[in-house]
PyMOL Python script that loads the backbone (N, CA, C, O; Angstrom):
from pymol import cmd

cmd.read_pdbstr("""\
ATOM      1  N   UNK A   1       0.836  -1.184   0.000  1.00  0.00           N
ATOM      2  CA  UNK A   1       0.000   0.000   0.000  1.00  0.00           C
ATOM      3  C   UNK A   1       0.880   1.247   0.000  1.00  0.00           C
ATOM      4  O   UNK A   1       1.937   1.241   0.631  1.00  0.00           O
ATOM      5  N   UNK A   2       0.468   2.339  -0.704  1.00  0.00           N
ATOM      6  CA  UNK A   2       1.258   3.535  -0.702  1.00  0.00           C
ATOM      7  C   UNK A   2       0.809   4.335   0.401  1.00  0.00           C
ATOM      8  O   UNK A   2      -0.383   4.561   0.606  1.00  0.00           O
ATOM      9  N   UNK A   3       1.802   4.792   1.157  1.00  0.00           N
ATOM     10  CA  UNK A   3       1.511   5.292   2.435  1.00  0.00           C
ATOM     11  C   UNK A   3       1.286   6.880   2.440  1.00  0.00           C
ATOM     12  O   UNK A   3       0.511   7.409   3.237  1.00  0.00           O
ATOM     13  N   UNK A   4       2.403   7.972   0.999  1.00  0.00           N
ATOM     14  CA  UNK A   4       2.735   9.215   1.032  1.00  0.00           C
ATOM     15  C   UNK A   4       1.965   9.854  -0.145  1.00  0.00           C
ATOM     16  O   UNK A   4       1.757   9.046  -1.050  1.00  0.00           O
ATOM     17  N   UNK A   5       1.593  10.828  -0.316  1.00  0.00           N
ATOM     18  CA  UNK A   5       1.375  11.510  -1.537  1.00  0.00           C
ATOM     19  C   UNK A   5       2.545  11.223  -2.860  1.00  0.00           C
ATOM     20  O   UNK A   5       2.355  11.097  -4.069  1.00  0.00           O
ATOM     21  N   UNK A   6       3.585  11.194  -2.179  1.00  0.00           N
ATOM     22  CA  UNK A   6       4.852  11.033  -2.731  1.00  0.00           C
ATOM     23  C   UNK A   6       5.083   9.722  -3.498  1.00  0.00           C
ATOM     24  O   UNK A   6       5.195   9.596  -4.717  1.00  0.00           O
ATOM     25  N   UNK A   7       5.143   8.614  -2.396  1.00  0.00           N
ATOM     26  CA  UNK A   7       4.703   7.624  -3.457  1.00  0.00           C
ATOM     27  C   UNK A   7       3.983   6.860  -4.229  1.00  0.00           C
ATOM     28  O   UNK A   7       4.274   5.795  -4.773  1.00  0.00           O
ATOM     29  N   UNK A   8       2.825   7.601  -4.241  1.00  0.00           N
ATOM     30  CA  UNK A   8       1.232   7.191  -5.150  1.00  0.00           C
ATOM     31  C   UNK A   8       1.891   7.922  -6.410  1.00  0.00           C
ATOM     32  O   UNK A   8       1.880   7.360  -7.506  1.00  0.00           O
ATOM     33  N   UNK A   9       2.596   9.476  -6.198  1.00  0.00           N
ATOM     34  CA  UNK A   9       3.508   9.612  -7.401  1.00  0.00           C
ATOM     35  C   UNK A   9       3.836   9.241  -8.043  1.00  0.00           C
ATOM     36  O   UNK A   9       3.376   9.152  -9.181  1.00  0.00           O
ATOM     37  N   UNK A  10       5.261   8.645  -7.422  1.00  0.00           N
ATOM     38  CA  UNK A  10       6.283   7.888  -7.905  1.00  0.00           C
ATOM     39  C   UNK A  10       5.672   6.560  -8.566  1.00  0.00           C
ATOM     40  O   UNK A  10       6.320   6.041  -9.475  1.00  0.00           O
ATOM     41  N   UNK A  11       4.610   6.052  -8.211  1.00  0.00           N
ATOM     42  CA  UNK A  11       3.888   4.868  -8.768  1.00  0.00           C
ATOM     43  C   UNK A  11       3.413   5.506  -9.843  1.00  0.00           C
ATOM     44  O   UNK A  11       3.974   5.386 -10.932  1.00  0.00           O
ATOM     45  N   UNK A  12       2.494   6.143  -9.702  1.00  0.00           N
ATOM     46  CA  UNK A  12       1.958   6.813 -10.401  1.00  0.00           C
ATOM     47  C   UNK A  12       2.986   6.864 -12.279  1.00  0.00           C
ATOM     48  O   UNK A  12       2.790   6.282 -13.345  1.00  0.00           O
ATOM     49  N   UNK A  13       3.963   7.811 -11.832  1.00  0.00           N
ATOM     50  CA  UNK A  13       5.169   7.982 -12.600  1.00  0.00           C
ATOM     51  C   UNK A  13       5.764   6.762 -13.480  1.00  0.00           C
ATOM     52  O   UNK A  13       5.898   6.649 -14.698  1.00  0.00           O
ATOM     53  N   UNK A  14       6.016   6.049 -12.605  1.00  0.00           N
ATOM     54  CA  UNK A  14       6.354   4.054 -13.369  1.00  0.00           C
ATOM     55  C   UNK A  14       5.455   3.862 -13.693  1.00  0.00           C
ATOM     56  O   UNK A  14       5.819   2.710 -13.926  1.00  0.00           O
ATOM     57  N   UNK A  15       4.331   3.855 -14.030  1.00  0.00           N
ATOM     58  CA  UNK A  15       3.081   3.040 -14.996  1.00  0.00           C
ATOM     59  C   UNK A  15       3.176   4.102 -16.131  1.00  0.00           C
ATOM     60  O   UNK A  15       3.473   3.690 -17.253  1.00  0.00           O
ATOM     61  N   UNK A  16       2.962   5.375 -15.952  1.00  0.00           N
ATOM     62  CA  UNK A  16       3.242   5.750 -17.133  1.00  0.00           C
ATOM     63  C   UNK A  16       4.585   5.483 -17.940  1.00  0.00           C
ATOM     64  O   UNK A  16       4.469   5.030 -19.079  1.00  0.00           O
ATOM     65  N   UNK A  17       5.914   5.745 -17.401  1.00  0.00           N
ATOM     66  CA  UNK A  17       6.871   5.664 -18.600  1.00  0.00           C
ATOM     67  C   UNK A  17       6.374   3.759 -18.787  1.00  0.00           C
ATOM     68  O   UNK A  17       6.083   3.629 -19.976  1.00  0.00           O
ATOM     69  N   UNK A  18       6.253   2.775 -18.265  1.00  0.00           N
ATOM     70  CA  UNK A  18       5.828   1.530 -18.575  1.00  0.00           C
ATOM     71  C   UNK A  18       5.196   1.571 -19.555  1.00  0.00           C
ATOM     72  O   UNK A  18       5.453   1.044 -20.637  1.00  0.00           O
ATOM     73  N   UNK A  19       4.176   2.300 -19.216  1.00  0.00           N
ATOM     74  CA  UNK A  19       2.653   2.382 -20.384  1.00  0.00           C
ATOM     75  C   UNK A  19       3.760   2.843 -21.592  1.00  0.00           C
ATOM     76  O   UNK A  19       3.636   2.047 -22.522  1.00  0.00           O
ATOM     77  N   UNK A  20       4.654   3.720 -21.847  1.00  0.00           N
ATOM     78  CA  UNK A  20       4.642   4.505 -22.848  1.00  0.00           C
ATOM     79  C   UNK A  20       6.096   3.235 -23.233  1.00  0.00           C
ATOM     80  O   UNK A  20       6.577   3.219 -24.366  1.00  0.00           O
ATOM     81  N   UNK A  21       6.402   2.674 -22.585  1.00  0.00           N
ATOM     82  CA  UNK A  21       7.886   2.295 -23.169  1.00  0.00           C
ATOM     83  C   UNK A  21       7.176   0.577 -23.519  1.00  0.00           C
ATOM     84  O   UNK A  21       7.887  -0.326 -23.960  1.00  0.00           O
ATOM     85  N   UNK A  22       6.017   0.442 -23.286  1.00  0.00           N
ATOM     86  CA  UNK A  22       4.784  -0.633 -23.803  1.00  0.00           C
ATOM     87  C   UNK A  22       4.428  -0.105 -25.550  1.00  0.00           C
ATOM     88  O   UNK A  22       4.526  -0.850 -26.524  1.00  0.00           O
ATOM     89  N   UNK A  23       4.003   1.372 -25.584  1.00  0.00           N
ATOM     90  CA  UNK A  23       3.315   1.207 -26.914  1.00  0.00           C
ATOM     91  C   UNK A  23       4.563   1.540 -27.661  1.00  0.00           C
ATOM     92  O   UNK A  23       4.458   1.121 -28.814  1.00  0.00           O
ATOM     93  N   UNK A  24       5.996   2.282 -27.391  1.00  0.00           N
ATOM     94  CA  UNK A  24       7.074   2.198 -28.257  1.00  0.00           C
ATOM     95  C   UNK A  24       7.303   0.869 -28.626  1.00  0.00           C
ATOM     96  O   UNK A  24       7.110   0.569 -29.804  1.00  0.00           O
ATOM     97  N   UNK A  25       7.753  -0.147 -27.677  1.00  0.00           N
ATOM     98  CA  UNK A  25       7.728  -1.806 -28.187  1.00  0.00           C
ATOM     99  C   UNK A  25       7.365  -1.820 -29.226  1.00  0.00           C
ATOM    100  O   UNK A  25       7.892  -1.789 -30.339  1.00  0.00           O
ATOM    101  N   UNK A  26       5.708  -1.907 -28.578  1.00  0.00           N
ATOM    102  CA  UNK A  26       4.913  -2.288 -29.171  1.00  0.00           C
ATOM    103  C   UNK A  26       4.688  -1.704 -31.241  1.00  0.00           C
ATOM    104  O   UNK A  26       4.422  -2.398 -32.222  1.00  0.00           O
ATOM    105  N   UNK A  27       4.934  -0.315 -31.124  1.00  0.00           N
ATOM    106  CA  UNK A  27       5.815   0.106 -32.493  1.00  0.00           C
ATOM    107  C   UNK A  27       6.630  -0.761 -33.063  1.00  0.00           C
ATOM    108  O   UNK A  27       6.727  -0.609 -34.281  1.00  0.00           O
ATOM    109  N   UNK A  28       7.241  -1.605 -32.609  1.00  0.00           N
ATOM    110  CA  UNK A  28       8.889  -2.104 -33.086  1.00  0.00           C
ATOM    111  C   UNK A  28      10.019  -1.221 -32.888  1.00  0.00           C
ATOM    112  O   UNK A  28      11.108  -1.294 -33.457  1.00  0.00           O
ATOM    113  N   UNK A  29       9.593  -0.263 -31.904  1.00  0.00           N
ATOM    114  CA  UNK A  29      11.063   0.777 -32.196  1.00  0.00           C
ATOM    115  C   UNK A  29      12.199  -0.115 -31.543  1.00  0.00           C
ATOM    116  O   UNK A  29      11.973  -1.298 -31.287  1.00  0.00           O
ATOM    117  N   UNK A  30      13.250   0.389 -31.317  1.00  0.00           N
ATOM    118  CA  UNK A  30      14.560  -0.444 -30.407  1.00  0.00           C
ATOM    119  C   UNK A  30      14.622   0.227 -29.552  1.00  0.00           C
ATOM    120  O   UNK A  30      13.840   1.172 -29.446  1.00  0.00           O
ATOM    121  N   UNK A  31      15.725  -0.071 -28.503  1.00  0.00           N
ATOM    122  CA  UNK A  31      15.680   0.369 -26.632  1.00  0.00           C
ATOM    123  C   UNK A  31      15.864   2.068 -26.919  1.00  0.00           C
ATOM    124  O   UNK A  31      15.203   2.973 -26.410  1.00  0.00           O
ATOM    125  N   UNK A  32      16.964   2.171 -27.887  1.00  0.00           N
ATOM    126  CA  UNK A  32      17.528   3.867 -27.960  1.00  0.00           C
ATOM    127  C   UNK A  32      16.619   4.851 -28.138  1.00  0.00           C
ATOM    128  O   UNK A  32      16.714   6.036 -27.818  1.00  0.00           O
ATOM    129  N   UNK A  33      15.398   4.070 -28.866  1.00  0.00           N
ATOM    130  CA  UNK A  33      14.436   5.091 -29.542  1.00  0.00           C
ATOM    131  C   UNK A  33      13.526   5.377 -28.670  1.00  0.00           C
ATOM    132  O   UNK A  33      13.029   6.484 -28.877  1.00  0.00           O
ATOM    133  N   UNK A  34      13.066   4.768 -27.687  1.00  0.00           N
ATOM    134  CA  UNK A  34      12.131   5.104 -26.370  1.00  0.00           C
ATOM    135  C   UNK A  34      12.850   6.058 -25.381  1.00  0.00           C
ATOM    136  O   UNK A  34      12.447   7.050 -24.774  1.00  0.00           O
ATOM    137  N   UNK A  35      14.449   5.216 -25.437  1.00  0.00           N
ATOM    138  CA  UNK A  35      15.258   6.220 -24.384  1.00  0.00           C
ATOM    139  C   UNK A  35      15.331   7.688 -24.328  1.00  0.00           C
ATOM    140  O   UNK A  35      15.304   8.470 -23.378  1.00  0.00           O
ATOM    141  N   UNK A  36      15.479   7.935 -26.205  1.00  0.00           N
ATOM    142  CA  UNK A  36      15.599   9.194 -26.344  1.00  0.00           C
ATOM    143  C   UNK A  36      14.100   9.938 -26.324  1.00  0.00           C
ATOM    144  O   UNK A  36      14.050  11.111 -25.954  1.00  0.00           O
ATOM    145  N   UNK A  37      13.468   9.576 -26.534  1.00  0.00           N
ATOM    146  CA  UNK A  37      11.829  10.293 -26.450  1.00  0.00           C
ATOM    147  C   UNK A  37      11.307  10.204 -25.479  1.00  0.00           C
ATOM    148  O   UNK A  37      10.222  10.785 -25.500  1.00  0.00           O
ATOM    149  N   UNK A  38      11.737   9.341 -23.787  1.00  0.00           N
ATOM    150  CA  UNK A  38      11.171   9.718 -22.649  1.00  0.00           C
ATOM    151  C   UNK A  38      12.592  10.079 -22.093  1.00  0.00           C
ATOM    152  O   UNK A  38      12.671   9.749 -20.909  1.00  0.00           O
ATOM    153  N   UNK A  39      13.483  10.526 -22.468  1.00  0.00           N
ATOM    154  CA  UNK A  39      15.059  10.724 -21.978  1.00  0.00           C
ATOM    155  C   UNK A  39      15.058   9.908 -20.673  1.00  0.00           C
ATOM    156  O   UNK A  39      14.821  10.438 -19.587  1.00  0.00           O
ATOM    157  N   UNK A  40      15.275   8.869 -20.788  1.00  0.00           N
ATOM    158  CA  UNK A  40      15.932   7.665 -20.187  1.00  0.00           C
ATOM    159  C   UNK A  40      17.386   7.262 -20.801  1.00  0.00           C
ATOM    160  O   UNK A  40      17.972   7.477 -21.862  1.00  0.00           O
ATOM    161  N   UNK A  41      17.664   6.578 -19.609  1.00  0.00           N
ATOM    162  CA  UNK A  41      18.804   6.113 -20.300  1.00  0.00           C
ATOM    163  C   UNK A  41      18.403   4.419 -20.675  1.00  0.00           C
ATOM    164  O   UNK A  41      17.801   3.619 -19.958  1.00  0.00           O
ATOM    165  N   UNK A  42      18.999   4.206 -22.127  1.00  0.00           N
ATOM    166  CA  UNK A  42      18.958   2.668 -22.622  1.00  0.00           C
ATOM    167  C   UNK A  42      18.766   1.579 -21.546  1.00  0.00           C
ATOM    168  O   UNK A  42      17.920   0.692 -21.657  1.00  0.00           O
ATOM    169  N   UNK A  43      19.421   1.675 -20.728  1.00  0.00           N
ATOM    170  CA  UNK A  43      19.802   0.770 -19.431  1.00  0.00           C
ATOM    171  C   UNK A  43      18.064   0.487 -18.913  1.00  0.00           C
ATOM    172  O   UNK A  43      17.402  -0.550 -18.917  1.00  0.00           O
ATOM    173  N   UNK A  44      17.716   1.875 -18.498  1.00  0.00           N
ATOM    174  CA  UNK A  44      16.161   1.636 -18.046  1.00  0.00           C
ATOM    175  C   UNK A  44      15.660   1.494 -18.869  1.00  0.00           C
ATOM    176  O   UNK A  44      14.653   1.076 -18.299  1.00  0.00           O
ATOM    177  N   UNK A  45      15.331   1.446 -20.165  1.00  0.00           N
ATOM    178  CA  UNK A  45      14.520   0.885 -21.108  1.00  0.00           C
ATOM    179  C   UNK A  45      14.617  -0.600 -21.245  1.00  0.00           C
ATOM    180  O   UNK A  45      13.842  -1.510 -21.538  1.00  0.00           O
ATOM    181  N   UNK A  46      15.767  -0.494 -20.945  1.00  0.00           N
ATOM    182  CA  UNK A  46      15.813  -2.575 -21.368  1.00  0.00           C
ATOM    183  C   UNK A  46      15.271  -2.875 -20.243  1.00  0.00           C
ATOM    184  O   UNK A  46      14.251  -3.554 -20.360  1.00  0.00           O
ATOM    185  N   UNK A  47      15.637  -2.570 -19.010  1.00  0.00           N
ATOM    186  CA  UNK A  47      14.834  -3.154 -17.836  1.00  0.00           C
ATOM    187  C   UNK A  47      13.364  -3.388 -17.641  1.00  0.00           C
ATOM    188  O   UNK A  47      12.735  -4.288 -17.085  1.00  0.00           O
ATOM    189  N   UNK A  48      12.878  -1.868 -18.523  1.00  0.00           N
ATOM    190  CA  UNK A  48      11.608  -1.832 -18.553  1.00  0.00           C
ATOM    191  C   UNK A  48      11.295  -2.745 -19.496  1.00  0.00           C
ATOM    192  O   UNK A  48      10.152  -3.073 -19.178  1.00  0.00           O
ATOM    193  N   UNK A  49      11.643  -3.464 -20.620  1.00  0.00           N
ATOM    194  CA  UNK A  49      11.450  -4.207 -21.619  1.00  0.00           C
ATOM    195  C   UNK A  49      11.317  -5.233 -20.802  1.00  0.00           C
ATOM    196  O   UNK A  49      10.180  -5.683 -20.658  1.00  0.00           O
ATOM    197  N   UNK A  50      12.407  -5.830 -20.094  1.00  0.00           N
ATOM    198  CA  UNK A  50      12.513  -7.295 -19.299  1.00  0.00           C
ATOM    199  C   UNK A  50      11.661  -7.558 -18.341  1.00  0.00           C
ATOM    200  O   UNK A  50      11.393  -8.679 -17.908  1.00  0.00           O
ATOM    201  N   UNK A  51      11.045  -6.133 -17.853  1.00  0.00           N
ATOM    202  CA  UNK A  51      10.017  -6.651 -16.516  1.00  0.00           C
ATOM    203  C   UNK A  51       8.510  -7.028 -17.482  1.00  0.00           C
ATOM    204  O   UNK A  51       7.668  -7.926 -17.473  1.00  0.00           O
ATOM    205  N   UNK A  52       8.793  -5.620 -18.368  1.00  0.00           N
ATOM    206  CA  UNK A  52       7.169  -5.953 -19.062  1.00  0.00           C
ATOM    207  C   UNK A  52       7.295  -7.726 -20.100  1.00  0.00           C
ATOM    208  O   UNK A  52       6.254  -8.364 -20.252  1.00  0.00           O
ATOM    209  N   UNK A  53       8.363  -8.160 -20.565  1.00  0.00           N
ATOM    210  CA  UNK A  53       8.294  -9.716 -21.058  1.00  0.00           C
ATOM    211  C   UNK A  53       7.977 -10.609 -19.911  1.00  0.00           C
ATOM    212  O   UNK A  53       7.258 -11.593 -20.084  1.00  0.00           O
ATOM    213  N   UNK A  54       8.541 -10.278 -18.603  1.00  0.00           N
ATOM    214  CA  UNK A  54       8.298 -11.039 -17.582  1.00  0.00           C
ATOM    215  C   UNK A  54       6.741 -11.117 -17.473  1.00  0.00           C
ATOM    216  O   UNK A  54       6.164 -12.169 -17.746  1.00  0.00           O
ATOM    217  N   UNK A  55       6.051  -9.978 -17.066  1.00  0.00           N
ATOM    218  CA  UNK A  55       4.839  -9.707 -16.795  1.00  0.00           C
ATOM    219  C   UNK A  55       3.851 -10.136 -17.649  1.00  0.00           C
ATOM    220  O   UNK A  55       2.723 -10.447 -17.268  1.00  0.00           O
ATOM    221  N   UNK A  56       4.346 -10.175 -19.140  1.00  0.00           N
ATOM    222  CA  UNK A  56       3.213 -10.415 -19.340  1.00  0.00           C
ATOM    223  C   UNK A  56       3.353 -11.833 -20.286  1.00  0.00           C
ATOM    224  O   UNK A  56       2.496 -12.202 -21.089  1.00  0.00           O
ATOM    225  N   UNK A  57       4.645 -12.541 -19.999  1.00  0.00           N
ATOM    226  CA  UNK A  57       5.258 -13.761 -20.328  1.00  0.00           C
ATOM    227  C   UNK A  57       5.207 -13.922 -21.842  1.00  0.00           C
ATOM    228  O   UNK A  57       4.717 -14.773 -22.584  1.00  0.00           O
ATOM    229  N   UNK A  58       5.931 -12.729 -22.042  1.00  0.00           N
ATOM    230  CA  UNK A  58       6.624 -12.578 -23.462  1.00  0.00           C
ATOM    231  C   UNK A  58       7.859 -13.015 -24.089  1.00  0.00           C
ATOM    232  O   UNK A  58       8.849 -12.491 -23.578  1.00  0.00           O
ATOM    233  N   UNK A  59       8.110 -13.852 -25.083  1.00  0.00           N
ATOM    234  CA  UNK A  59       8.890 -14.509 -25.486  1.00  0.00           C
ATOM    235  C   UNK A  59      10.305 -13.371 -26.216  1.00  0.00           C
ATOM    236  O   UNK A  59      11.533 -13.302 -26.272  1.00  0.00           O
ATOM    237  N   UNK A  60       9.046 -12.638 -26.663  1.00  0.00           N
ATOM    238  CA  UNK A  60      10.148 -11.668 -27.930  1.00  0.00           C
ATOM    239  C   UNK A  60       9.661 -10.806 -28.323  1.00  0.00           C
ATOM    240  O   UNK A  60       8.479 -11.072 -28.542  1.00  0.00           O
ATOM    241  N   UNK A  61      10.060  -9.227 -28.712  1.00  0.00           N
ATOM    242  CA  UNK A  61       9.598  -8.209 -29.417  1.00  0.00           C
ATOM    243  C   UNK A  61       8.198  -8.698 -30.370  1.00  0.00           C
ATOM    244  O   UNK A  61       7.048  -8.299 -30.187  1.00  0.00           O
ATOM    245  N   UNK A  62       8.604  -9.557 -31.299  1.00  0.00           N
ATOM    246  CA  UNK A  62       7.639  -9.735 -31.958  1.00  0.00           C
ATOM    247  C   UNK A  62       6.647 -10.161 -31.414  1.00  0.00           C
ATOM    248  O   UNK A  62       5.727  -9.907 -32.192  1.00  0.00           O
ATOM    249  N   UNK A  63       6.123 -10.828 -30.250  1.00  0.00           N
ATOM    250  CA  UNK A  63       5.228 -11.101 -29.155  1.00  0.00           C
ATOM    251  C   UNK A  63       4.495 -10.114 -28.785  1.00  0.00           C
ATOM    252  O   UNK A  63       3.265 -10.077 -28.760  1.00  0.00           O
ATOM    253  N   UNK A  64       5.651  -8.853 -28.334  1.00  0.00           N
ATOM    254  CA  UNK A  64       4.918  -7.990 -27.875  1.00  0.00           C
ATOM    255  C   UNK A  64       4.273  -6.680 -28.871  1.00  0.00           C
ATOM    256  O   UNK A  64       3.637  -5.665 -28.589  1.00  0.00           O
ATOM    257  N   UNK A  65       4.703  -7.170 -29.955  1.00  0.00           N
ATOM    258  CA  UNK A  65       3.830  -6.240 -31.197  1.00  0.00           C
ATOM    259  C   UNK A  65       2.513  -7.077 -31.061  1.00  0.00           C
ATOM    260  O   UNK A  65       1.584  -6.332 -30.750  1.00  0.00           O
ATOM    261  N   UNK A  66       2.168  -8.266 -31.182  1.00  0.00           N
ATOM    262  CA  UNK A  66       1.267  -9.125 -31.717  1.00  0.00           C
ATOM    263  C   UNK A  66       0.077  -8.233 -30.505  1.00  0.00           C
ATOM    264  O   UNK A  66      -1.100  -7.883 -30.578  1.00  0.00           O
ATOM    265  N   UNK A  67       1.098  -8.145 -29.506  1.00  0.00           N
ATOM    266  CA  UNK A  67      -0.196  -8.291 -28.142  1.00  0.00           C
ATOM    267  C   UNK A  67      -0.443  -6.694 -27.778  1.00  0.00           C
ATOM    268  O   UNK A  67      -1.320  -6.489 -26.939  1.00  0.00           O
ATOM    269  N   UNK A  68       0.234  -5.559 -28.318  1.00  0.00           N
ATOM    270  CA  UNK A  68       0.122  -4.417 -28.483  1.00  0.00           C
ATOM    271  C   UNK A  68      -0.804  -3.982 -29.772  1.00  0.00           C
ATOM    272  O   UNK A  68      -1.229  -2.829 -29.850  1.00  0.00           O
ATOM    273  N   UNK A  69      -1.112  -5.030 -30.844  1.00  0.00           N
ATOM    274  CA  UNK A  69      -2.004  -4.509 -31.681  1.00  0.00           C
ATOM    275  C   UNK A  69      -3.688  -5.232 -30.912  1.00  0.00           C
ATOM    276  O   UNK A  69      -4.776  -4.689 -30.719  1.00  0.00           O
ATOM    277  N   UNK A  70      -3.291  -6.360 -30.702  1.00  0.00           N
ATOM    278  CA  UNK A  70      -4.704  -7.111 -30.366  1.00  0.00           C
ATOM    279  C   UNK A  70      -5.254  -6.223 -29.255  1.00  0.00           C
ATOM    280  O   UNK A  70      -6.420  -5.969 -29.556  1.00  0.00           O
ATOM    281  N   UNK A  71      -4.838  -5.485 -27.797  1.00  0.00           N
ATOM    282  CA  UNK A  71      -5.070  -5.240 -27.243  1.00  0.00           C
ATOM    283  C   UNK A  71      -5.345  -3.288 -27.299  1.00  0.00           C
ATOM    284  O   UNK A  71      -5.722  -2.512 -26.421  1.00  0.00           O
ATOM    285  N   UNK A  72      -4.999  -3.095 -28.558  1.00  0.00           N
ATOM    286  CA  UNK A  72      -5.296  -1.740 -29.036  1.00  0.00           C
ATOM    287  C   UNK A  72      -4.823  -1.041 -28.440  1.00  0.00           C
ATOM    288  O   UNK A  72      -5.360   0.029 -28.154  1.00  0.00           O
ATOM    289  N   UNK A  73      -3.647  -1.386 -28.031  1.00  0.00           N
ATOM    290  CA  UNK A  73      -2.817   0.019 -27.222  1.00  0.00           C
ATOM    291  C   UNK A  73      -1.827   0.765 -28.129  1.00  0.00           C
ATOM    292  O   UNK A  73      -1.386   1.912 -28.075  1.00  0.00           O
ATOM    293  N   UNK A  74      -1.490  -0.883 -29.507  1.00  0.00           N
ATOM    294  CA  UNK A  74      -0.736   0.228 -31.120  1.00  0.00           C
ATOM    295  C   UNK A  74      -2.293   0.174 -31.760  1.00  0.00           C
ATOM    296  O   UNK A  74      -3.098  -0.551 -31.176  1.00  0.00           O
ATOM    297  N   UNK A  75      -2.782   1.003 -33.072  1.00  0.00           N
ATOM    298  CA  UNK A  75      -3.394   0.781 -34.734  1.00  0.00           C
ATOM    299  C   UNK A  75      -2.962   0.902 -35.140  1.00  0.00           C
ATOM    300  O   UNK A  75      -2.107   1.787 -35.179  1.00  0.00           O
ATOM    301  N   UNK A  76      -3.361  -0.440 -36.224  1.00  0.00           N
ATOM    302  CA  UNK A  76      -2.733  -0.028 -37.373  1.00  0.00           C
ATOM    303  C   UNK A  76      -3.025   1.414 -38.381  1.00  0.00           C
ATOM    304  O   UNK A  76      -4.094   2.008 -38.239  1.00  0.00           O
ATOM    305  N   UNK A  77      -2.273   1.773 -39.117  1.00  0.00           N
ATOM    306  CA  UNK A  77      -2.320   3.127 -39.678  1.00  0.00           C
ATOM    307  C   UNK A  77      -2.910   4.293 -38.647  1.00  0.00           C
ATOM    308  O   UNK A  77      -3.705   5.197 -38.908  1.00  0.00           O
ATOM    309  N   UNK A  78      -2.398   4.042 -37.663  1.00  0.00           N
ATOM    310  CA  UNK A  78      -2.434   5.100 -36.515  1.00  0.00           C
ATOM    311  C   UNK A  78      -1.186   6.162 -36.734  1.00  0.00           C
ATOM    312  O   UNK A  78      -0.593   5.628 -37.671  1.00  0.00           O
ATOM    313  N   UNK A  79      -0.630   7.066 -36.487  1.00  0.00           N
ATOM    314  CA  UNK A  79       0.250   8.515 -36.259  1.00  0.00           C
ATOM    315  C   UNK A  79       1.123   7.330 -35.787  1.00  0.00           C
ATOM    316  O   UNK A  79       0.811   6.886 -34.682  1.00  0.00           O
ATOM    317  N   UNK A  80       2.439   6.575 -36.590  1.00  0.00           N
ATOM    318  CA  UNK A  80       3.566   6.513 -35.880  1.00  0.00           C
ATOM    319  C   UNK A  80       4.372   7.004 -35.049  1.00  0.00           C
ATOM    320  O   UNK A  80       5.491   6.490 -35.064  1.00  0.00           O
ATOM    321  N   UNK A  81       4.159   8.011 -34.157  1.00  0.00           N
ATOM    322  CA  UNK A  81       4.568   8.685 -33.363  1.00  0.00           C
ATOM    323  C   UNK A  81       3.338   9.344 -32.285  1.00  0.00           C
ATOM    324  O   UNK A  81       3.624  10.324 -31.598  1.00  0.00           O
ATOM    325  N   UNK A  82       2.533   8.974 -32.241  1.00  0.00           N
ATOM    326  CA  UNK A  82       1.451   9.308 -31.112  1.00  0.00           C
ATOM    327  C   UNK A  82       1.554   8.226 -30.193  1.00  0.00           C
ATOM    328  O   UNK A  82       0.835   8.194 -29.194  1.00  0.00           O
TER     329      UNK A  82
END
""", "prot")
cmd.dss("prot")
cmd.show_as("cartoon", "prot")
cmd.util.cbc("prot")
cmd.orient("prot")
C-alpha cells in the first residue's frame, strides 16, 4: 500500500513511462528510440522491456507487437509517433 502523496507519485510515474515504453515496443522501435523520447537512459529501457516480457510472459519483441495490436494500445495506420 502507498503510504505518502509522494509515493502514489512515484507509482503513479512508473506506470506511465511503462505504459509509454509498452506502446514504443509495441511500435517495433529499439531500446535507444524510447530512451531518447522519454530521456531515459537505454539501461532503463531494457529493464523496462525485461520486466514488461516477464509480466506479461513474453517470449520476444515480436510477441509484444502481436499483443500491443490485439489489445489496441498500437493501430494499425495510426500517427507513428502518437
Amino acid at each position: 500500500m502507498l503510504s505518502t502523496p509522494r509515493e502514489a507519485t512515484a507509482a503513479s510515474s512508473a506506470v506511465s513511462v511503462g505504459r509509454s515504453a509498452t506502446t514504443l515496443l509495441g511500435r517495433g522501435r529499439s531500446n535507444t528510440e524510447p530512451a531518447a523520447e522519454l530521456t531515459l537512459s537505454e539501461a532503463t529501457v531494457k529493464s523496462h522491456v525485461a520486466r514488461i516480457f516477464a509480466k506479461l510472459t513474453l517470449r520476444d519483441r515480436a510477441q509484444a507487437v502481436v499483443l500491443a495490436y490485439e489489445t489496441g494500445l498500437v493501430r494499425a495506420g495510426g500517427p507513428p509517433d502518437s
